[in-house]
N, C-alpha and C positions, 0 to 999 in steps of 0.2 A: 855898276857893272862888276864893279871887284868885289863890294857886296855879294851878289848872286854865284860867282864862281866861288868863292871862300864856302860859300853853305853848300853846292854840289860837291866841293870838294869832301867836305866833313862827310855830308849824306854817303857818298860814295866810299870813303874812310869806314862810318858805321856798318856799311852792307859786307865787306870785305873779313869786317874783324867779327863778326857774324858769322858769317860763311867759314872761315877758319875756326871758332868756336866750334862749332857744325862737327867738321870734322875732326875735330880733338875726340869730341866727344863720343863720335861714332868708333873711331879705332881704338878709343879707351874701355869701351864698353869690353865687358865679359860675356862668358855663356850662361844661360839659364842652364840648369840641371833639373829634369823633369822627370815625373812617375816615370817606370819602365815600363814598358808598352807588353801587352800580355801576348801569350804564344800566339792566339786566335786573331790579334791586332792583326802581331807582325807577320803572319801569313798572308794577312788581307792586304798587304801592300805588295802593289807589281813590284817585283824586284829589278833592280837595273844599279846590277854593281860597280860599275865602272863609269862614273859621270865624270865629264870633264870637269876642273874645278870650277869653281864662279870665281871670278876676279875678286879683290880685295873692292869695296864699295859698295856693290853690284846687289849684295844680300841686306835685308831688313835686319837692322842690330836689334839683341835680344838682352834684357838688361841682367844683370848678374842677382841671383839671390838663391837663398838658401836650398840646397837639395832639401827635396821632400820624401817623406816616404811613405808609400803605399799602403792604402790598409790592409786589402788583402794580397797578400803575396803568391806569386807564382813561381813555375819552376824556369831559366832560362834554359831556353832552345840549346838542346844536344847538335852536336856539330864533331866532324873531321878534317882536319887538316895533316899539315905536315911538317915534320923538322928539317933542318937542313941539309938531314942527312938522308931524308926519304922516307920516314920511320912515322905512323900514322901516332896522333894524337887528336884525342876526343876534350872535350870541355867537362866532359861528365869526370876523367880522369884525376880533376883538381879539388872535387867535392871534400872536404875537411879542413881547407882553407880558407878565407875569401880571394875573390877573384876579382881584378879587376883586366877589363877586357876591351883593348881600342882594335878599331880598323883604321887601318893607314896603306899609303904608296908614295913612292919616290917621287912620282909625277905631283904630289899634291905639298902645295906650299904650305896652307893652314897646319899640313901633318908635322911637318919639320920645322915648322912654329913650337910647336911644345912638346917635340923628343926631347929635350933637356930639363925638361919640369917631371917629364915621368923618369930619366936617369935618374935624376935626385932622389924623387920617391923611390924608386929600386935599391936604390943604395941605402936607403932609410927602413924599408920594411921588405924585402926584399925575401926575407927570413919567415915571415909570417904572413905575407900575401902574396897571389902569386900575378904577375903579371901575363896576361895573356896577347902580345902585341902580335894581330891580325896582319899580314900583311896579302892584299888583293894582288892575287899573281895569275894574269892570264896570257901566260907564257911569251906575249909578246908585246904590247908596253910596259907591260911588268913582269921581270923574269925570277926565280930564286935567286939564280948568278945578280943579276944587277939587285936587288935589292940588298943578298946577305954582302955584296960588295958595299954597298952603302954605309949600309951598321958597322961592318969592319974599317972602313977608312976614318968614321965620324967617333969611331970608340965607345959608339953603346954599347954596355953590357947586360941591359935584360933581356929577356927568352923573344926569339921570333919565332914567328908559326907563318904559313906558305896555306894559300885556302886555295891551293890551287884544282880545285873542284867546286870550287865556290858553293860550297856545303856551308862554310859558317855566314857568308852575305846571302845567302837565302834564307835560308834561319831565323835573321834579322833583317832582311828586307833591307838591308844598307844600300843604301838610294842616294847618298853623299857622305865625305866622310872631311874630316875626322869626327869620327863618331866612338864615344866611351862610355861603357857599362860597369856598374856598380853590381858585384854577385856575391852575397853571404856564404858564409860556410857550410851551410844545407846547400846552396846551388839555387836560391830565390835570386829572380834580378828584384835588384831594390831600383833604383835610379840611374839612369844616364843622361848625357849629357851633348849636345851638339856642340861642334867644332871646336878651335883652337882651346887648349884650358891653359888657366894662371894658376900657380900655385895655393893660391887659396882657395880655390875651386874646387882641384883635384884633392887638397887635403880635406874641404868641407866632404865627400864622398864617403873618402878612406875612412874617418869618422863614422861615419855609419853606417860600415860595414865590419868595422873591424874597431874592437877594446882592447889594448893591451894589458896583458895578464899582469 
């Protein structure tokens, strides 16, 4: 009888450390950084900018590997937003740069996952790319007020933008976010990338899209 419990026990032991392997493994996982999807894609996607998040677990893990890049390149989708000051800004405006270009919100935990992975880079290239941080404002789970309050009390210092015409999540069909775009200095998307990023990620990106001189 002690026999048979001591092997249930183990058995039970194996299934457990298993199971917790499991999920190591899934919260450890990365994002894949895939082609950029062309104008005539991201058109063809219903847009529905404002999804609630999906809980942490909830999404199929996507394993980490290298950005790739397009053969043939496109132009990314012109888009208007806004500053904080009301003041209109276009995506075309950044062209002799590269650009690199998230959507995010307050409400979205994934987002505020990896604000401090794109600080760093700001603080790093900051000078020679330009950060485009999308912020989904539809004046009432996401306001300008509550959002630019956000960045201000957390002390990020790169550029926000307000799509409060949601002109750049149509654009892009942004159907969940965080979502991040890789843009050459002609204004081709090269690559983005679905949700949370690590910094070897977002540097794998930055990489190629951007040589320093």
């Amino acid at each position: 009888m002690k026999n048979k419990t001591l092997i249930v026990l183990v058995l039970l032991f194996a299934v457990l450390m298993a199971g917790a392997y499991g999920l190591y493994s899934y919260f450890s996982t990365g994002v894949e950084v895939e082609s950029l999807m062309t104008t005539d894609q991201t058109a063809s996607v219903p847009p529905r900018a404002y999804p609630d998040p999906v809980p942490p677990g909830e999404e199929d893990p996507v394993p980490t590997e290298e950005p790739k890049q397009t053969e043939n390149l496109s132009f990314a989708p012109d888009f208007v937003v806004y500053d904080k000051d009301g003041e209109e800004v276009r995506l075309s405006d950044f062209v002799g740069k590269p650009v690199i270009l998230n959507f995010w919100a307050t409400w979205c935990g994934y987002c505020k996952m990896h604000m401090p992975v794109f600080e760093e880079a700001f603080q790093t290239y900051g000078e020679d790319i330009h950060f485009v941080m999308i912020n989904l404002t539809d004046g009432n789970r996401e306001t300008v007020e509550s959002a630019s309050s956000y960045i201000e009390d957390t002390g990020y210092s790169f550029p926000v933008y307000y799509d409060t015409s949601y002109s750049a999540a149509m654009a892009y069909g942004a159907t969940s976010i965080p979502v991040t775009y890789f843009i050459d200095a002609d204004g081709h998307g090269i690559v983005y990338g679905k949700g949370p990023m690590d910094a070897e990620t977002l540097q794998a990106g930055i990489d190629i899209i951007y040589t320093p001189q």
